[in-house]
KEKE-88528 format. One record per residue (C-alpha): z, x, y; residue in three letters. Coordinates in steps of 0.001 Angstrom, whole numbers. Example, Ala and Ser with C-alpha at 12.3 -4.5 7.8 and 13.67 -1.06 7.14 Angstrom:
# residues 2
r up = 7800, east = 12300, north = -4500, tipa = ALA
r up = 7140, east = 13670, north = -1060, tipa = SER
# end
This chain:
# residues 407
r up = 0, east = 0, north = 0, tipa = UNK
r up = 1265, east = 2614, north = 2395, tipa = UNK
r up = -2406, east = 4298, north = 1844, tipa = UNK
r up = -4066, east = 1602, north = 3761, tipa = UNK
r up = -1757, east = 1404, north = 6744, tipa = UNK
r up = -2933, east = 3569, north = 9530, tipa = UNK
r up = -2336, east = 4134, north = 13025, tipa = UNK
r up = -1182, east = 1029, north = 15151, tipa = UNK
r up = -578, east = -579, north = 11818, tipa = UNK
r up = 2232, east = 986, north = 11613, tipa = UNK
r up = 3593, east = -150, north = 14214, tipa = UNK
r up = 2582, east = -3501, north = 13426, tipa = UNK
r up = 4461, east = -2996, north = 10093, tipa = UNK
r up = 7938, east = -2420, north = 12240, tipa = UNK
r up = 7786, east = -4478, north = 14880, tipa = UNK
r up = 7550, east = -7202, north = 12283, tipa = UNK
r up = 10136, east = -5897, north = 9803, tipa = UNK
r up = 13032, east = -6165, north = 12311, tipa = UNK
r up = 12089, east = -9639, north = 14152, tipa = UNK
r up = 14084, east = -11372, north = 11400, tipa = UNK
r up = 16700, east = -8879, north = 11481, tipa = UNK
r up = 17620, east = -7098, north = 14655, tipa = UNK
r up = 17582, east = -8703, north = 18603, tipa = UNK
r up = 17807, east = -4913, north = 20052, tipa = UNK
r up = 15345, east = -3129, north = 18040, tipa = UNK
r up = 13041, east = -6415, north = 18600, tipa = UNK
r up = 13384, east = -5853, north = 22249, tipa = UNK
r up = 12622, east = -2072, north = 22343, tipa = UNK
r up = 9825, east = -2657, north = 19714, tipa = UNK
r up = 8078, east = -5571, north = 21933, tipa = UNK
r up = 7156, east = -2562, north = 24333, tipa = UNK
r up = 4679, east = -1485, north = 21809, tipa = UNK
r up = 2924, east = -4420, north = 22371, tipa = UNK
r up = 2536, east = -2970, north = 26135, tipa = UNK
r up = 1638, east = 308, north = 25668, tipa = UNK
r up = -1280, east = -479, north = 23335, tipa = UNK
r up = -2479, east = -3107, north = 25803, tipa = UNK
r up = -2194, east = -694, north = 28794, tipa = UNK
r up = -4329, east = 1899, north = 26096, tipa = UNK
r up = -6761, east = -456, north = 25186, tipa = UNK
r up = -7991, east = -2775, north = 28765, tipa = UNK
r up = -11214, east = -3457, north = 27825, tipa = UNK
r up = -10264, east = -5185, north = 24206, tipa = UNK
r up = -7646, east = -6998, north = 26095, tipa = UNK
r up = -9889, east = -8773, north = 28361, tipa = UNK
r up = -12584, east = -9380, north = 25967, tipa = UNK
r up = -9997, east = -10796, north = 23694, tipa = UNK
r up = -8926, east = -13389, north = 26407, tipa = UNK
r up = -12311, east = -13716, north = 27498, tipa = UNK
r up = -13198, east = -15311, north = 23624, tipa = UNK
r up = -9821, east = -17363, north = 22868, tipa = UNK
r up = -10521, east = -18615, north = 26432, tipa = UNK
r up = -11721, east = -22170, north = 25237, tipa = UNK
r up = -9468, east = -22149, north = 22323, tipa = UNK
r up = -6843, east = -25002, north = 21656, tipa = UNK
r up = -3886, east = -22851, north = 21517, tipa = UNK
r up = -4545, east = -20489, north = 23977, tipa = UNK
r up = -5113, east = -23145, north = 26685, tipa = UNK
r up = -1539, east = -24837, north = 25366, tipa = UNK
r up = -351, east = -21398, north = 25960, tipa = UNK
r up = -1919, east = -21565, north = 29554, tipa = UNK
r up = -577, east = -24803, north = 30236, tipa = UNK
r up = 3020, east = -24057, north = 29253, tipa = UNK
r up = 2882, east = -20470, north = 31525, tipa = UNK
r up = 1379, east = -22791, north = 34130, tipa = UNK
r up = 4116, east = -25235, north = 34199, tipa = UNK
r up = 6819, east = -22370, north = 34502, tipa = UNK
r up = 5692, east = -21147, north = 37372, tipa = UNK
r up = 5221, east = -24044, north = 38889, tipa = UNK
r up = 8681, east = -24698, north = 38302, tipa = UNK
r up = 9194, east = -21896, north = 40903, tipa = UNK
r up = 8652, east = -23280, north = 44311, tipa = UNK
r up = 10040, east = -27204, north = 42641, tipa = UNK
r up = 13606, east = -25262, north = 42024, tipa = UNK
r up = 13522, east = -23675, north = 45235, tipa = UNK
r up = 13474, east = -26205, north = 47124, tipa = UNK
r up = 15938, east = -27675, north = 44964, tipa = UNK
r up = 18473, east = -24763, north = 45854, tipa = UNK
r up = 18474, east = -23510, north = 42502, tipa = UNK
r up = 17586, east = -19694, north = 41253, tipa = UNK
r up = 14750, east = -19433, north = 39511, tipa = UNK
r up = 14444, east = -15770, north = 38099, tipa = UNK
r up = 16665, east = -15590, north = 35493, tipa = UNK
r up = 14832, east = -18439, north = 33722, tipa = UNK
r up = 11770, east = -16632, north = 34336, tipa = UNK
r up = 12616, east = -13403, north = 32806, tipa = UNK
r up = 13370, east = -15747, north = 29782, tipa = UNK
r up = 9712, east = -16765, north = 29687, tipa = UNK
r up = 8747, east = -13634, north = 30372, tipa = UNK
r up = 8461, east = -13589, north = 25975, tipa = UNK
r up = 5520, east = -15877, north = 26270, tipa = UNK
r up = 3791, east = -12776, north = 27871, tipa = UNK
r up = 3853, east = -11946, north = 24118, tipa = UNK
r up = 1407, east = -13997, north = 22497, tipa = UNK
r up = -892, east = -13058, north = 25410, tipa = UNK
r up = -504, east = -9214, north = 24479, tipa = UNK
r up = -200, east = -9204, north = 21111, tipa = UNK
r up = -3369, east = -11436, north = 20458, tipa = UNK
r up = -5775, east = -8597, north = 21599, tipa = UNK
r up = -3612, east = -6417, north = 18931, tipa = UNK
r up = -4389, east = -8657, north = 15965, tipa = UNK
r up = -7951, east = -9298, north = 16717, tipa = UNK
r up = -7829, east = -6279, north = 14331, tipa = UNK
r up = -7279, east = -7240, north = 10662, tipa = UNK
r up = -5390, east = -4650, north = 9445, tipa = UNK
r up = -2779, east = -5476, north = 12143, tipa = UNK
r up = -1900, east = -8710, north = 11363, tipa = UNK
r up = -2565, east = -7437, north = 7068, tipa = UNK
r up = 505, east = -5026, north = 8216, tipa = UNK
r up = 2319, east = -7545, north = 10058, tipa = UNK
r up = 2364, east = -9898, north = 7387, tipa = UNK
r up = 3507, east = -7416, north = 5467, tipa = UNK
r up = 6156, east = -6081, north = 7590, tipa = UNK
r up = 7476, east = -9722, north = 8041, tipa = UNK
r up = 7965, east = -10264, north = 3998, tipa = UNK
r up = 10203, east = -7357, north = 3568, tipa = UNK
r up = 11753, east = -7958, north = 6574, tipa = UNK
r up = 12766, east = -11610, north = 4660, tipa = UNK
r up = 13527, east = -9699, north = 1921, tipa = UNK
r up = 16061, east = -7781, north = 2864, tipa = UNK
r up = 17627, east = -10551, north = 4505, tipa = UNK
r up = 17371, east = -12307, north = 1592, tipa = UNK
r up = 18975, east = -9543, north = -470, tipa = UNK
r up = 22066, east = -9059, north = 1487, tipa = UNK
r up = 22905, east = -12572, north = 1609, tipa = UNK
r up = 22630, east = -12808, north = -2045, tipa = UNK
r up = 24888, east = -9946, north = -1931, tipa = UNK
r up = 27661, east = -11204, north = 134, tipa = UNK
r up = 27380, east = -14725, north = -2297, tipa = UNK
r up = 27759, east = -12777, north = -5073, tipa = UNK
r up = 30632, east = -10179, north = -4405, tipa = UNK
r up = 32635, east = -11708, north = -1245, tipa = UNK
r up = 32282, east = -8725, north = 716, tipa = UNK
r up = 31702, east = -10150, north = 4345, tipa = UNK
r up = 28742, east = -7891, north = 6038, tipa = UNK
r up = 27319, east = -8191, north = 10030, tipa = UNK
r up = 27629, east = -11863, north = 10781, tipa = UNK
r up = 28366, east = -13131, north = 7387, tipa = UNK
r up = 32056, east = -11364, north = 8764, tipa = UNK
r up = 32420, east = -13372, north = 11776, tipa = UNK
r up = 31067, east = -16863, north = 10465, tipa = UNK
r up = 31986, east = -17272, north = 6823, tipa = UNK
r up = 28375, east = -17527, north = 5859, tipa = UNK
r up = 26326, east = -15799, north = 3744, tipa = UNK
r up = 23561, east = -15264, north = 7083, tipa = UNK
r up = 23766, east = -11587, north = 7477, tipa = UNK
r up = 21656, east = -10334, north = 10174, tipa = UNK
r up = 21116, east = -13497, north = 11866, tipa = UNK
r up = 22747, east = -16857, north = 12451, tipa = UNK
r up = 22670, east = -19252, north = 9715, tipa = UNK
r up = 19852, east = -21425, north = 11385, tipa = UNK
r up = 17726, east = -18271, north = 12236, tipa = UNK
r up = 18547, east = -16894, north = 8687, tipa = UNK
r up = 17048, east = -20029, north = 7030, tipa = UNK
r up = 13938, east = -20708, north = 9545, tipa = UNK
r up = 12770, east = -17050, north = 9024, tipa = UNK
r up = 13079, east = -16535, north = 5544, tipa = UNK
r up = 12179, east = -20134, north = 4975, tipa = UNK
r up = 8366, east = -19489, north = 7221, tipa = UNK
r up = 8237, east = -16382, north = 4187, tipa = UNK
r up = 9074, east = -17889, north = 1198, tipa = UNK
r up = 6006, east = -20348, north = 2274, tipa = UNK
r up = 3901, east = -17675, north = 3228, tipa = UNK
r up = 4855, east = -16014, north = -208, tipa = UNK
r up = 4447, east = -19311, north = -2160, tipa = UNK
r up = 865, east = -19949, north = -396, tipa = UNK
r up = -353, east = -16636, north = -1479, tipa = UNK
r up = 676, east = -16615, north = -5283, tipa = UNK
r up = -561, east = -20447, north = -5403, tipa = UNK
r up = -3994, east = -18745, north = -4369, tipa = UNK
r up = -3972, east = -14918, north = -5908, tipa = UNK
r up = -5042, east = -13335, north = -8934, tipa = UNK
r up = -2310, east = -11112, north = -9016, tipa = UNK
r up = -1217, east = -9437, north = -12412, tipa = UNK
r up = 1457, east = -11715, north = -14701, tipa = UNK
r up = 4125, east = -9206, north = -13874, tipa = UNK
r up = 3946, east = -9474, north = -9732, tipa = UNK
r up = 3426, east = -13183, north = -10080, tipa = UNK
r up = 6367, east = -13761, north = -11980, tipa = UNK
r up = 8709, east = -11299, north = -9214, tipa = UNK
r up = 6900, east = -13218, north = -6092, tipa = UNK
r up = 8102, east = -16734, north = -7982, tipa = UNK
r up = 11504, east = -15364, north = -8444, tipa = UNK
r up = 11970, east = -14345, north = -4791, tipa = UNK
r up = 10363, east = -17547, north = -3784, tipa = UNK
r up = 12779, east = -19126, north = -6156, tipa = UNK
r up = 15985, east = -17169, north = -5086, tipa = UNK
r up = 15313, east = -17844, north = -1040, tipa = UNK
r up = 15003, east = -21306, north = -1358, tipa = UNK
r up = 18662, east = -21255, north = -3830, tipa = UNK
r up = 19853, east = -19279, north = -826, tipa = UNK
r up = 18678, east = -21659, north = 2271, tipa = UNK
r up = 19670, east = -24927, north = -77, tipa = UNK
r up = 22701, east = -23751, north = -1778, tipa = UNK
r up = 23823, east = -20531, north = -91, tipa = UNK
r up = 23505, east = -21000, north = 3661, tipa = UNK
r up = 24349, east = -23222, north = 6185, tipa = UNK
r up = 22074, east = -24189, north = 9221, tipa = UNK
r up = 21452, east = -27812, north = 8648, tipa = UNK
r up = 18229, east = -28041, north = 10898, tipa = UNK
r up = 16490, east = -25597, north = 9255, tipa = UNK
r up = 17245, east = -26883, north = 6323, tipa = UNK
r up = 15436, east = -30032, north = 6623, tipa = UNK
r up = 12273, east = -28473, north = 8330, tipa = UNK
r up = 12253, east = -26038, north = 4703, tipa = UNK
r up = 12272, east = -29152, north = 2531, tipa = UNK
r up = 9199, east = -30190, north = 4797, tipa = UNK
r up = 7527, east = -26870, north = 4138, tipa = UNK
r up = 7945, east = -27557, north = 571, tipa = UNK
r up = 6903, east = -30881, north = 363, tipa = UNK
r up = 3636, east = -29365, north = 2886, tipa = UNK
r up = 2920, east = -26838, north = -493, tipa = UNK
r up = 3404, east = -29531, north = -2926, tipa = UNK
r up = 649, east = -31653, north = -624, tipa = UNK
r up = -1786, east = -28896, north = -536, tipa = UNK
r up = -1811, east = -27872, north = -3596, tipa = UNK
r up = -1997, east = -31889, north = -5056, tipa = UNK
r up = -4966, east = -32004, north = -2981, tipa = UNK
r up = -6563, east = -28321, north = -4025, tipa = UNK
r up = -5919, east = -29885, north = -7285, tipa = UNK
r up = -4864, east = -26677, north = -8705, tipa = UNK
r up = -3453, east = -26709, north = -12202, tipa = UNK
r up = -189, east = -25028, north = -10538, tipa = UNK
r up = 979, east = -28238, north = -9095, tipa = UNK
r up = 2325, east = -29255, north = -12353, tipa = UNK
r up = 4438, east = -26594, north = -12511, tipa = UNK
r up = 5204, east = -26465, north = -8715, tipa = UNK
r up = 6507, east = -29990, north = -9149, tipa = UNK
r up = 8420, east = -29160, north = -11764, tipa = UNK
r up = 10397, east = -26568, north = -10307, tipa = UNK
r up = 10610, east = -28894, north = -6909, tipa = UNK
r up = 12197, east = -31696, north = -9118, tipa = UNK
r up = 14562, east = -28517, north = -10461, tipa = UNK
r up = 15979, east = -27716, north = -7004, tipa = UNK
r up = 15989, east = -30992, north = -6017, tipa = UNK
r up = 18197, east = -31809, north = -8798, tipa = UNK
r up = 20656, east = -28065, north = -8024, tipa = UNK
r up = 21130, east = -29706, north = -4739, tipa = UNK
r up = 21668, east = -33259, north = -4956, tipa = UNK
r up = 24342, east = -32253, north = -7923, tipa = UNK
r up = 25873, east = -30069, north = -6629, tipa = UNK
r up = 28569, east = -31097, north = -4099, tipa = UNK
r up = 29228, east = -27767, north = -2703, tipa = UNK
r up = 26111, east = -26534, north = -1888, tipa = UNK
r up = 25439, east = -25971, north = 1632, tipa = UNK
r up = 23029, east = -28720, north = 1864, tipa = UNK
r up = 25210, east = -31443, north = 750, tipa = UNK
r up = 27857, east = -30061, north = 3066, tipa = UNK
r up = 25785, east = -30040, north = 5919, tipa = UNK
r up = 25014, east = -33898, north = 5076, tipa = UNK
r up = 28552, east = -34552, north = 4880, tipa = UNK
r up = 29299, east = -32434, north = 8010, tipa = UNK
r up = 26716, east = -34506, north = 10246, tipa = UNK
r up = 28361, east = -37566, north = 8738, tipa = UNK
r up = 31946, east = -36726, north = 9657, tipa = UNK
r up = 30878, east = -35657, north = 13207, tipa = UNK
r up = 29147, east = -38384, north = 14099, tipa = UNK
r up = 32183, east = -40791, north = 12772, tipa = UNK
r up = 34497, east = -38408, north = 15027, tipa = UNK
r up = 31586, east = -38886, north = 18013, tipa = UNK
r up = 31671, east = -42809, north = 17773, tipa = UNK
r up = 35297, east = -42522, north = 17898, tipa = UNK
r up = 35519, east = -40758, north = 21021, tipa = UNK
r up = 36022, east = -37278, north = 19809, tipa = UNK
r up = 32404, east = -35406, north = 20921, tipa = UNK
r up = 33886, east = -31407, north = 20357, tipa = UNK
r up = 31878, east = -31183, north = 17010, tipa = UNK
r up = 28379, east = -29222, north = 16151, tipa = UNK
r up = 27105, east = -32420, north = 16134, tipa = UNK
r up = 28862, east = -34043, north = 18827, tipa = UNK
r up = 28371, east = -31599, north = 21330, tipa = UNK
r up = 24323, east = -32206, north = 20822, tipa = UNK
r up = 24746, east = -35644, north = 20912, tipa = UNK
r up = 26221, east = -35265, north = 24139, tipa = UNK
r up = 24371, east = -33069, north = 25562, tipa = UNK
r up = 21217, east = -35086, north = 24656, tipa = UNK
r up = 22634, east = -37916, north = 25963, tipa = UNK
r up = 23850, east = -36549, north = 29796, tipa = UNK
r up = 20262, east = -34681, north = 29870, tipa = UNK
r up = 18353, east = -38248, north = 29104, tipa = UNK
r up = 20271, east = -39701, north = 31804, tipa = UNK
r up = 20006, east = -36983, north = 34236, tipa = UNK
r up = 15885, east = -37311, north = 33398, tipa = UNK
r up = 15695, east = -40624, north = 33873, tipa = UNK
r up = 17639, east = -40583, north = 36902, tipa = UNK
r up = 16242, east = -37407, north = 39466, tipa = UNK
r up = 13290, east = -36386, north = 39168, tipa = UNK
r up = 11599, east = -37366, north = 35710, tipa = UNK
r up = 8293, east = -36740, north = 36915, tipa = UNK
r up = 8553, east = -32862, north = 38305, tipa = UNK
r up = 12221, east = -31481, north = 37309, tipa = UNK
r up = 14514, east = -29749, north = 38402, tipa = UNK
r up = 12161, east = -26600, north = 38208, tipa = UNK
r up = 12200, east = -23583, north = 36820, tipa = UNK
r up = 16243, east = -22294, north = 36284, tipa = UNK
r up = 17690, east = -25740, north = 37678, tipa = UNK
r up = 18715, east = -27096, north = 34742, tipa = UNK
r up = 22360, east = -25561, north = 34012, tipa = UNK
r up = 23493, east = -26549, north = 37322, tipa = UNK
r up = 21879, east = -29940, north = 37096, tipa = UNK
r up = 23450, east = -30446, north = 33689, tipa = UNK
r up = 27072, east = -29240, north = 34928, tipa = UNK
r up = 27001, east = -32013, north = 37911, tipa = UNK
r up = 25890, east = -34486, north = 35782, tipa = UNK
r up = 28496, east = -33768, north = 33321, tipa = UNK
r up = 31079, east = -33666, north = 35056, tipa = UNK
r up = 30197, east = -37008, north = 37331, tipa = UNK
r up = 29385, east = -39045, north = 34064, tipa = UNK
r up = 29634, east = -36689, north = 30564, tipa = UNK
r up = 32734, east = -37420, north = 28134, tipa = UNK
r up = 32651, east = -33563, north = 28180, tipa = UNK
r up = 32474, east = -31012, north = 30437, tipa = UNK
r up = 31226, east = -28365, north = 28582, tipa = UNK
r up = 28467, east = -26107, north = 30187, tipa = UNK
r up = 25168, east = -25782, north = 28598, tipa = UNK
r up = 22265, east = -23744, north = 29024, tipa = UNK
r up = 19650, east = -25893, north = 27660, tipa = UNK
r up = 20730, east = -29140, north = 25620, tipa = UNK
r up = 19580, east = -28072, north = 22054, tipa = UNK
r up = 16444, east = -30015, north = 22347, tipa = UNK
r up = 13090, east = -28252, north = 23799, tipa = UNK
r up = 11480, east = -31345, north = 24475, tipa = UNK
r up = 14248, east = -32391, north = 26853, tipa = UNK
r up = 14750, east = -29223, north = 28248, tipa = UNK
r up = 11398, east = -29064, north = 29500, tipa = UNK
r up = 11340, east = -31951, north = 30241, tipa = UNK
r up = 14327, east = -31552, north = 32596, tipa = UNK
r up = 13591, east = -28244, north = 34136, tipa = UNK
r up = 9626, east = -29048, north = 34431, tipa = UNK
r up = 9494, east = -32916, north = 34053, tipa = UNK
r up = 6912, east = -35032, north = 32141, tipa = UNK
r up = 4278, east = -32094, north = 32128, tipa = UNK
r up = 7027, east = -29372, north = 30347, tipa = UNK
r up = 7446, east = -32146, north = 28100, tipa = UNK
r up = 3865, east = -32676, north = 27643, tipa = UNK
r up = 3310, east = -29029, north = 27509, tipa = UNK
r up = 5855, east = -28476, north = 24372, tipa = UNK
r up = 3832, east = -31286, north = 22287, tipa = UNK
r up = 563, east = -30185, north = 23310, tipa = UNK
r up = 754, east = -26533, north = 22153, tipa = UNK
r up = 2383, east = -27950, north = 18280, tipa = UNK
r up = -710, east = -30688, north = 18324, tipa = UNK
r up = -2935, east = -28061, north = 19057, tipa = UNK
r up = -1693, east = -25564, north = 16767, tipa = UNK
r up = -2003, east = -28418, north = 14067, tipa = UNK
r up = -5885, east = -29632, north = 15437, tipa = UNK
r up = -6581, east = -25888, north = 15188, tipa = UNK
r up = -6137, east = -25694, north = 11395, tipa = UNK
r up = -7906, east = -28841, north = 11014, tipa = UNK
r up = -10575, east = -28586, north = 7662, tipa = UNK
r up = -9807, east = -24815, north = 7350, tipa = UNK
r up = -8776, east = -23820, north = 3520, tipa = UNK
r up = -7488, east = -20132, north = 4389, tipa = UNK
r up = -4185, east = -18959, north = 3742, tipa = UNK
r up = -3385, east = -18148, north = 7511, tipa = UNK
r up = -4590, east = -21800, north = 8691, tipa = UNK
r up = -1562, east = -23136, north = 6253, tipa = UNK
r up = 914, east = -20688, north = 7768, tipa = UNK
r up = 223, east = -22287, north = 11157, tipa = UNK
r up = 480, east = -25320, north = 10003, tipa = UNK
r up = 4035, east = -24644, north = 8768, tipa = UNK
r up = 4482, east = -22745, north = 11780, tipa = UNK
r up = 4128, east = -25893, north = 13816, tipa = UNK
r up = 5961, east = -28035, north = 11693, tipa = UNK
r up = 9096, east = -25762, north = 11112, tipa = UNK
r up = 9055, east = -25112, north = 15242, tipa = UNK
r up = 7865, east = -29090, north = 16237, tipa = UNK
r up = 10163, east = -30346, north = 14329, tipa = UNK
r up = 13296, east = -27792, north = 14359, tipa = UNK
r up = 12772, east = -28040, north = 17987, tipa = UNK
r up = 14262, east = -31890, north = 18133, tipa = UNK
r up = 18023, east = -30216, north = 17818, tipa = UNK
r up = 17390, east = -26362, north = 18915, tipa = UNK
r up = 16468, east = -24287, north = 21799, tipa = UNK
r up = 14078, east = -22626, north = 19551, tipa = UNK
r up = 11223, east = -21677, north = 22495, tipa = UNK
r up = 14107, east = -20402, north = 24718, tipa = UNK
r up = 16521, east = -18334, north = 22473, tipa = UNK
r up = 15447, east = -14512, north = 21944, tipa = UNK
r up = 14982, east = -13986, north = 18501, tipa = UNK
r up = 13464, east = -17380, north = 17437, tipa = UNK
r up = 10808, east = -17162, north = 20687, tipa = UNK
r up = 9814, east = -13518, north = 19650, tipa = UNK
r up = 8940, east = -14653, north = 15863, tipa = UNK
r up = 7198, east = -17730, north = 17331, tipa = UNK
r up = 5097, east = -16135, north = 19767, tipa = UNK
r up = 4337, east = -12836, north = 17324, tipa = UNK
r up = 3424, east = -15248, north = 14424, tipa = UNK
r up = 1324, east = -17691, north = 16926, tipa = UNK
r up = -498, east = -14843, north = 18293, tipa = UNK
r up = -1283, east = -13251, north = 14749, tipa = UNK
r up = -2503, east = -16723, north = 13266, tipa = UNK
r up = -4629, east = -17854, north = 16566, tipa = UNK
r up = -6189, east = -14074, north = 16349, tipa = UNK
r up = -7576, east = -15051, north = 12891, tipa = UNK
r up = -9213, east = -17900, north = 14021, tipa = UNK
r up = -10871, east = -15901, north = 17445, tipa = UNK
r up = -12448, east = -13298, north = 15452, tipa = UNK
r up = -12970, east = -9891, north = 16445, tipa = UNK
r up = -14211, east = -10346, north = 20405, tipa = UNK
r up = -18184, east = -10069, north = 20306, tipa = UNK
r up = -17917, east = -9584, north = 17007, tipa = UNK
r up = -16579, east = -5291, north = 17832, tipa = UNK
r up = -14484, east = -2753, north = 15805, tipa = UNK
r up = -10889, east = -3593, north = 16945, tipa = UNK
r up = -8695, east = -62, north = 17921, tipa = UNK
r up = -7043, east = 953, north = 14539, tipa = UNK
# end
């Protein structure tokens, strides 16, 4: 394998080994991205010049657009609008990296990277199941999420399991490296099901399985037997098994939304119930149409809050994209958000190749995860969003007037 990965590739490879696993080296990495764009103008530009007209990278546009448009709306709302900004500064990502995998042996090594990356978050939680010995943030949560929160933990390695999954449904691999890829495939979803919490991410994996199972069924590969049977398997693990982290998380949305109706609101669930519910009604009461700009919604929120909120508990962004953007940006962030999953989704539309079904699970996992996290604003889940987006739309742009691509 390591025969085959040259030059940038490398980097390619490393940059998307730690996104799953490390925030700082993520950070430094993303600088890569930078320097090869700065080394390489001409590709850039081309590149752009081709996606120009595609789905995604107008959605892409769009979004940007509405950001900084949120600019001028928050200052003359007396809010500050930079921090915010610098947070979107990540969508400059899938702007610079989509030049970078124009090239196919990029995104080959990205892909790559990505897996083990899973892998050895995979392994470690496995580890800290199996022996008890607490390790990185398995130590400070009592969960078996190592290098990541539980919910980050279970979307990542979730998005390569499927990836995984989709390939061996489709390779002719020998017997041997077929029957390891199953096992891994096997042993992450045991681990997101039964091992680790992160109840939103849970759900969005069943979809991702139930997106296999529908691809396959129509592929009508003889596989899909056997994929059903080891989906009716798990099912059974799970729905048996009253201390898996599944059922838990069923009976811990349950309990927390008893303890919400009865007044009590500081539980995970109660707190997003909450905040869902003093962000709808600050919408629908100042400015629904435009916002509160770009930066104006943690203020916003804490006045709101405290004027009509059963808690007073300062927020961020509300666990929701949709109404976060729609809050900061009004009914065109909202808009914006649903327009770049829809065209993700349109873009993969009749296309049979392995990458089009990773973007359609990419959209799915995100669109829907979305409805209960702050998944386009927090660091780690943006960065594996916006890396992924830009590797999957680059497959579908082609190499820009049909040129080599830098190695």
């Amino acid at each position: 394998m390591t025969q085959q990965i040259k030059g940038w590739s490398w980097y390619a490879l490393g940059f998307a080994f730690v996104l799953p696993l490390s925030t700082a080296l993520t950070s430094i990495l993303s600088l890569g991205a930078l320097i090869w764009a700065l080394m390489h103008p001409a590709a850039c530009l081309e590149s752009w010049k081709q996606a120009r007209k595609h789905p995604i990278f107008l959605a892409m546009l769009f979004l940007s657009l509405i950001v900084l448009v949120g600019i001028p709306i928050a200052l003359a709302h007396g809010y500050n609008p930079w921090p915010m900004l610098g947070k979107h500064s990540r969508f400059a990502m899938f702007f610079l990296m989509l030049p970078f995998f124009q090239n196919p042996e990029h995104r080959r090594a990205f892909y790559i990277g990505f897996g083990l990356g899973a892998l050895l978050t995979l392994l470690t939680s496995l580890f800290v199941s199996a022996t008890g010995i607490p390790l990185l943030h398995a130590a400070a949560r009592f969960d078996s999420a190592t290098f990541r929160n539980h919910t980050e933990h279970n979307l990542f390695l979730g998005l390569a399991a499927f990836g995984l999954a989709s390939w061996l449904l489709r390779s002719a691999t020998k017997p041997a490296l077929r029957w390891l890829g199953w096992l891994l495939v096997a042993l992450s979803a045991a681990d997101i099901l039964l091992l680790v919490s992160g109840r939103s991410a849970q759900g969005t994996f069943l979809l991702l399985v139930l997106l296999l199972l529908f691809t396959t069924l129509r592929a009508r590969a003889r596989s899909a037997m056997w994929l059903i049977l080891a989906i009716a398997g798990l099912a059974a693990a799970v729905m048996f098994n009253p201390e898996s982290a599944l059922q838990r998380g069923v009976h811990k949305i349950s309990s927390d939304l008893q303890s919400y109706q009865e007044g009590q609101a500081e539980t995970s669930v109660g707190y997003r119930v909450e905040f869902w519910r003093v962000t709808w009604r600050m919408i629908t009461r100042e400015h629904p149409l435009l916002g509160q700009g770009t930066g104006g919604f943690s203020e916003a929120y804490r006045q709101e809050a405290e004027a009509h909120g059963s808690l007073t508990h300062p927020t961020a962004n509300p666990h929701n994209d949709y109404l976060f953007y729609w809050a900061e940006h009004g009914v065109g962030g909202a808009l914006a958000v649903i327009f770049l999953y829809l065209a993700m989704l349109h873009s993969v539309r009749g296309s049979p190749s392995l990458e089009s079904l990773w973007m359609a699970a990419l959209a799915i996992a995100y669109g829907v995860g979305s409805l209960a996290n702050s998944y386009l604003l927090d660091h780690s889940t943006c960065f594996v969003f916006f890396t992924l987006l830009a590797a999957l739309t680059a497959s579908k742009t082609g190499a820009p007037g049909g040129a080599a691509q830098p190695a």
